[in-house]
N, C-alpha and C positions, 0 to 999 in steps of 0.2 A: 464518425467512421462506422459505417456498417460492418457487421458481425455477420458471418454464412458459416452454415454447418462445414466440417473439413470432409465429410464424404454426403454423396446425395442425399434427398430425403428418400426417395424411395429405397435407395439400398438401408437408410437408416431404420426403416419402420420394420422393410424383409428380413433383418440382421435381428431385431427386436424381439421379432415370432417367433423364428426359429433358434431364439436363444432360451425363451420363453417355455419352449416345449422340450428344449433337451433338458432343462433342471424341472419337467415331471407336472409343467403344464396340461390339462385338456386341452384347453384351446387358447390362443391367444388374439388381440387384434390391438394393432399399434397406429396411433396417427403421431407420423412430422411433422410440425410445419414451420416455416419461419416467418415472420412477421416486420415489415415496416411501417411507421404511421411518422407522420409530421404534422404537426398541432401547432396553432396558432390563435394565442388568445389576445384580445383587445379591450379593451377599457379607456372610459372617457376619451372617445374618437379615434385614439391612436392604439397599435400594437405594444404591449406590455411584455410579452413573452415568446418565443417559439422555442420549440422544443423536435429534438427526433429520439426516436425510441426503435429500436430492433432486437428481434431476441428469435433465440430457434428454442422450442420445444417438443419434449416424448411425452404423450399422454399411451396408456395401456389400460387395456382392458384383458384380464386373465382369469379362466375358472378351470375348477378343477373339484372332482368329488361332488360337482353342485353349488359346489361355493363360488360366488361371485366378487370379483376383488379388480376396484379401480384406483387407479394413479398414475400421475405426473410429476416429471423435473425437467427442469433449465439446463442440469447438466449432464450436458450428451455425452462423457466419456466412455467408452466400453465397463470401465471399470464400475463406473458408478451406476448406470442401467442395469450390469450383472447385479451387483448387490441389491439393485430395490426390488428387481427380478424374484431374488433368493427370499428377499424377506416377503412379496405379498404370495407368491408359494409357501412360506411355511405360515403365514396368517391365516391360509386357507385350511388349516387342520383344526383352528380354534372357532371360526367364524362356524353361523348355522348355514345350514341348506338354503337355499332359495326356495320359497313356498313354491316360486311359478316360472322355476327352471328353465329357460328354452336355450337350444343351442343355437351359435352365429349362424347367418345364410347361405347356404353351399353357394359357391361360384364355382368360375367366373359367372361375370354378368358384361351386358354393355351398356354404354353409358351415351344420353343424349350428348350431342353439341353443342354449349350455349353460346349464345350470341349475346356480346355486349356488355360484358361482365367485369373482362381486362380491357382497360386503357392506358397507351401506354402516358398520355400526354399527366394522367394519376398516379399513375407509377413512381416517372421523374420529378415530379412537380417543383419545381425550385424556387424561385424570386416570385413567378406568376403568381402563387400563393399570398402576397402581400399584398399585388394589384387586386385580387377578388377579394380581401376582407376593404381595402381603402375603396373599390365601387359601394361595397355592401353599406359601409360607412357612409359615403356622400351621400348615397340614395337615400338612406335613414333622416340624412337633416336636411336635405331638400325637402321633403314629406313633410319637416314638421318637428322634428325631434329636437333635442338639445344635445343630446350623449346617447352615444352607440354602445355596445359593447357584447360577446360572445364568443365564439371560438369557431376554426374552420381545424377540419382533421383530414388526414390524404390516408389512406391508407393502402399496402398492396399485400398479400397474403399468399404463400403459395402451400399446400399439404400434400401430404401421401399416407394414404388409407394400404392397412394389409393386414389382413386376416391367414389365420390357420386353415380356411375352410376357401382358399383360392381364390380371395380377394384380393386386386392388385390395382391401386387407383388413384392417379393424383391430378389435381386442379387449381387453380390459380384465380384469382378476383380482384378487383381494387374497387374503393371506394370514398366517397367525398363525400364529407357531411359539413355544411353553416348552418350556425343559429345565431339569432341577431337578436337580441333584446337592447330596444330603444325604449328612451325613455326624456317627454319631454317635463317634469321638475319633478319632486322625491316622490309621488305614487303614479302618476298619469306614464302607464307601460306600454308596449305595444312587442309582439314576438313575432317574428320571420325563421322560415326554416326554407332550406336546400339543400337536396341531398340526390346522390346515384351513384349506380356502379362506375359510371363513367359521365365523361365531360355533358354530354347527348343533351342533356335536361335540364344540366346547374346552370340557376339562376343566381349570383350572388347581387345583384341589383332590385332584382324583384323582392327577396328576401328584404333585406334591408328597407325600402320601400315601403312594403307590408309592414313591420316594423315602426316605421316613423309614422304611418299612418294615423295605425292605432293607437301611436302615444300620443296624437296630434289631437284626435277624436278623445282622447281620454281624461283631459283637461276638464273639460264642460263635465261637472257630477252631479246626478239627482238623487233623488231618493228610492230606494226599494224596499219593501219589509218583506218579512218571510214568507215563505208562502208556497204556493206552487205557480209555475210557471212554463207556458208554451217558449220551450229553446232551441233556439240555431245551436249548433254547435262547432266552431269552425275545425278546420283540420286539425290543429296541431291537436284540439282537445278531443277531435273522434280519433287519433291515433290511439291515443293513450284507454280510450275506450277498448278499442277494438284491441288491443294489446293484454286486455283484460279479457277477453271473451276466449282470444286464443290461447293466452295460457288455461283457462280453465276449461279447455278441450282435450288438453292433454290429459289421457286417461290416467299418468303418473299423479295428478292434483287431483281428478275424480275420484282416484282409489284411496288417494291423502286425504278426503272430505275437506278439501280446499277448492272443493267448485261449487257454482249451484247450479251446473250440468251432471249431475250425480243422480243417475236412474232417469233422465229422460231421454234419452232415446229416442227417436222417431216421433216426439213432444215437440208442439210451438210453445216456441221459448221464445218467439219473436213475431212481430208482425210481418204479414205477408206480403209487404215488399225489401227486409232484407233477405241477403244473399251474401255470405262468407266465404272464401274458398283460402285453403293457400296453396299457392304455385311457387314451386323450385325455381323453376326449369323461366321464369319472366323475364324478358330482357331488361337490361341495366336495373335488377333488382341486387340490393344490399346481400341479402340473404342467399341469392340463386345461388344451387348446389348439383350436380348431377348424380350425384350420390349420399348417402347418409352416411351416420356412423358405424353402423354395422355393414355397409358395403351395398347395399339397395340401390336400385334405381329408382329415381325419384320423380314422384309424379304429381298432377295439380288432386290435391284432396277437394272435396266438398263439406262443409260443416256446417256450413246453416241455409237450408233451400227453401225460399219463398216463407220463412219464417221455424221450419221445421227442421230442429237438431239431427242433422243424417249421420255427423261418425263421430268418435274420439278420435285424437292422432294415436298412435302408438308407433313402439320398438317391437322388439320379437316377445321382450319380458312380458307387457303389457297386453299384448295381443294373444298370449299364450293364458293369461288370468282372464281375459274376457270372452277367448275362444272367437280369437278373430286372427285375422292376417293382418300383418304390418304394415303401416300406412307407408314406411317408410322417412319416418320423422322421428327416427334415434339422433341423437341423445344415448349413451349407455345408458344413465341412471335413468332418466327424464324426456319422454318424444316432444318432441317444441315442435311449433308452427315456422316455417322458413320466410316465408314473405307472404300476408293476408293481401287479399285481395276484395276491398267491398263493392260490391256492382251499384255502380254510377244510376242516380234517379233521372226524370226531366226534367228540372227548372236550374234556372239560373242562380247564381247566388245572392241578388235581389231580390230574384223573384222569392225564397225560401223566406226573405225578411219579411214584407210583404205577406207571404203567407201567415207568418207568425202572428201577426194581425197586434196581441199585446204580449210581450213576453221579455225573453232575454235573448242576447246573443255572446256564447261563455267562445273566448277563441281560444281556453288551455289550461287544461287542469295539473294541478301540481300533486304530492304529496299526499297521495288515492291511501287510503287507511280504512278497512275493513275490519265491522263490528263481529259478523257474521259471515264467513266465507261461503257456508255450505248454503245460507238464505240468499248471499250474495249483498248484503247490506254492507252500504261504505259510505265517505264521506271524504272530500278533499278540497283543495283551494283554486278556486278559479281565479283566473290572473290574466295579466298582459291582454288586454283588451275585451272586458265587458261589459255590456250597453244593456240600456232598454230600451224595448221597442212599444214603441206607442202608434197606434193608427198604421200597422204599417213599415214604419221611419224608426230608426235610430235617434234616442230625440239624446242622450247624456248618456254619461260612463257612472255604474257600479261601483261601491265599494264594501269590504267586510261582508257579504255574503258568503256562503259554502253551498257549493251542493252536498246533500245529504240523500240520496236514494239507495235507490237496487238494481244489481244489474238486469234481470230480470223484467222488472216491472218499465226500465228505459227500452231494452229492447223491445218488448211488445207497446208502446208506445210511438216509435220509430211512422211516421204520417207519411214525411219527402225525403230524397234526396238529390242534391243537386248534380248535373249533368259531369259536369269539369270532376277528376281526382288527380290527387298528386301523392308523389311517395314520397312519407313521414320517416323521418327517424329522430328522435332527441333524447335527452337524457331521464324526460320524466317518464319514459317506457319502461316502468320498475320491471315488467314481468318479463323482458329480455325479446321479443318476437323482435328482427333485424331490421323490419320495412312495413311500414301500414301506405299502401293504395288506398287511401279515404276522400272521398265529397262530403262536404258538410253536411249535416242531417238535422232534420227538424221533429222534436221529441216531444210530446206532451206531457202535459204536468209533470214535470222533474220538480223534484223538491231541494229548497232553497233555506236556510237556517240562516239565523247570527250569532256570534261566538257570544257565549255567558262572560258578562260583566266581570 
């Protein structure tokens, strides 16, 4: 049974602020929202689990004196909002100043129209959700595969942004994400992803497919030693790439010296054919937002042109510390990237293999762990379908290798990119970015280790 707030959101968040400022707030800014998702996991060919989850939340943001003071609860009763109210007002008498102080952004503002965000056939989803995991199934062992298994999630979202400073704002989304990992006998893997705002895109058969595929191809194993190596790198695993890049745009991790975009600026940090951007405002994008957290209108950033680092994201805090204006990518604490966008190369995804002439092809990095954040030096597990490429061709499947490099030194390496992208979401995006738009890319010398004995 679904749970709804007992009065709107938007009267919830307006009620918030102006409760905010009579117990001796500066400024206040509230976001409601309430949340459905229905989840559905599978295992060994068949459904194991579904689940529904719904819940309404008050997150706040309150300063006063300078001080900066955030939080959130589940429970929306007046009584209890007033008292978390009272207590981060009187927290703000013991907290310090904020070094780089900025106030919220005067409004009103207007807000684009997006298209393609809410669906409603995402929204309701019912039984059909069982039909798209048993395609995604068939299609895995048609391929090749023995056993399927991963999860499909529906989700619908609706919030209400309101500021002290005449912000009045609320929006609505859904979204669908599968992931498929097949797998034909205990290591020969293979990973599918499908995901959108709405129906428009999902694929739960191609998913699955790709999936069986690669577990099919996985079977047949050769040898590799360590080394360095010319790499495809397929989607799921440029997602997670690029998930890395955008978090370390955000000037909140530049200022953390959690980036090794820290002082370069208007530096190639990349070779000059990528191109980074994120866009709010994309149709059937995960992330698409018309607004921020502080009440902005949101627009497509630029952050890597033709190889050269052009912005951080920021909030008003961040952009007040760099002496910049807000990208519009709050976040109260932290400005995030909302959906990356990498500009699509020419070749085919053949052709990229091919191009690789001898190398690897990684389709998915797991468990990305960083020696050095501010060098950018990491290392993580590549999985569910990687080959080597000999003359060209895919001659067998990998095993126990790790990439080992730098973010840095992969991005200015970056040769091709293939024509076709699609938008990634899966759970190994540790750094939170909602949607990676990626073509597979073809990187030189990536460096390849084997774990100590």
């Amino acid at each position: 049974m679904e749970v709804k707030p007992k009065m709107e959101l938007s009267e919830l968040s307006s009620w918030v602020v102006s409760k905010g400022l009579e117990l001796g707030a500066d400024e206040v800014a509230s976001i409601a929202s309430y949340s459905y998702s229905r989840q559905i996991r599978f295992a060994n060919n068949e459904v194991s689990i579904t689940n529904n989850w719904d819940s309404v939340s008050v997150s706040i943001l309150l300063k006063k004196n300078r001080r900066i003071l955030v939080s959130s609860t589940t429970d929306i009763s007046r009584e209890s909002i007033e008292k978390l109210l009272r207590g981060m007002v009187d927290a703000a008498s013991v907290v310090r100043e904020h070094e780089s102080y900025a106030p919220l952004p005067e409004g009103p503002f207007s807000y684009a129209t997006l298209r393609g965000v809410y669906d409603d056939r995402v929204a309701e989803l019912g039984e059909e959700a069982v039909d798209y995991v048993e395609a995604a199934i068939n299609s895995a062992l048609e391929a090749g595969a023995e056993r399927a298994a991963g999860t499909l999630t529906a989700t619908r979202l609706q919030y209400s942004l309101s500021t002290s400073r005449g912000v009045s704002a609320t929006h609505r989304k859904t979204g669908i994400s599968l992931m498929v990992r097949a797998l034909a006998d205990g290591e020969a893997a293979g990973m599918g992803v499908s995901c959108g705002a709405s129906l428009r895109d999902f694929r739960p058969e191609e998913a699955g497919g790709k999936a069986g595929e690669l577990a099919r191809m996985s079977l047949k194993v050769v040898q590799a030693d360590a080394g360095k190596y010319t790499t495809v790198l397929g989607r799921p695993a440029a997602a997670v790439f690029f998930d890395i890049v955008a978090g370390m745009a955000s000037a909140f991790y530049v200022d953390s010296g959690l980036s090794c975009f820290t002082d370069r600026l208007r530096e190639q940090v990349a070779s000059e054919t990528v191109y980074v951007y994120d866009d709010p405002l994309v149709e059937d994008g995960l992330g698409s937002t018309p607004f921020d957290d502080e009440g902005l209108p949101t627009k497509r950033n630029t952050i890597i042109e033709g190889g050269v680092l052009r912005s951080y994201l920021h909030n008003s805090i961040t952009a007040k510390r760099h002496g910049k204006k807000s990208t519009a990518n709050a976040g109260w604490i932290a400005p995030h990237a909302w959906n990356i966008i990498v500009e699509s190369g020419n070749y085919g995804d053949e052709e990229l293999i091919s191009e690789a002439r001898n190398g690897l092809f990684v389709n998915n990095m797991t468990y990305v762990r960083f020696q050095d954040y501010r060098a950018g030096d990491f290392s993580t597990i590549i999985r569910d379908g990687v080959f080597k490429i000999e003359n060209g061709e895919i001659v067998g499947a990998v095993r126990r290798l790790r990439l080992s490099d730098n973010v840095l030194h992969m991005l200015k390496h970056v040769r091709a990119l293939s024509r076709y992208s699609q938008q990634i979401s899966h759970w190994w995006m540790e750094w939170g970015t909602p949607s990676v738009w990626t073509p597979r890319l073809l990187i030189e010398d990536a460096n390849y280790t084997l774990p100590a004995r």
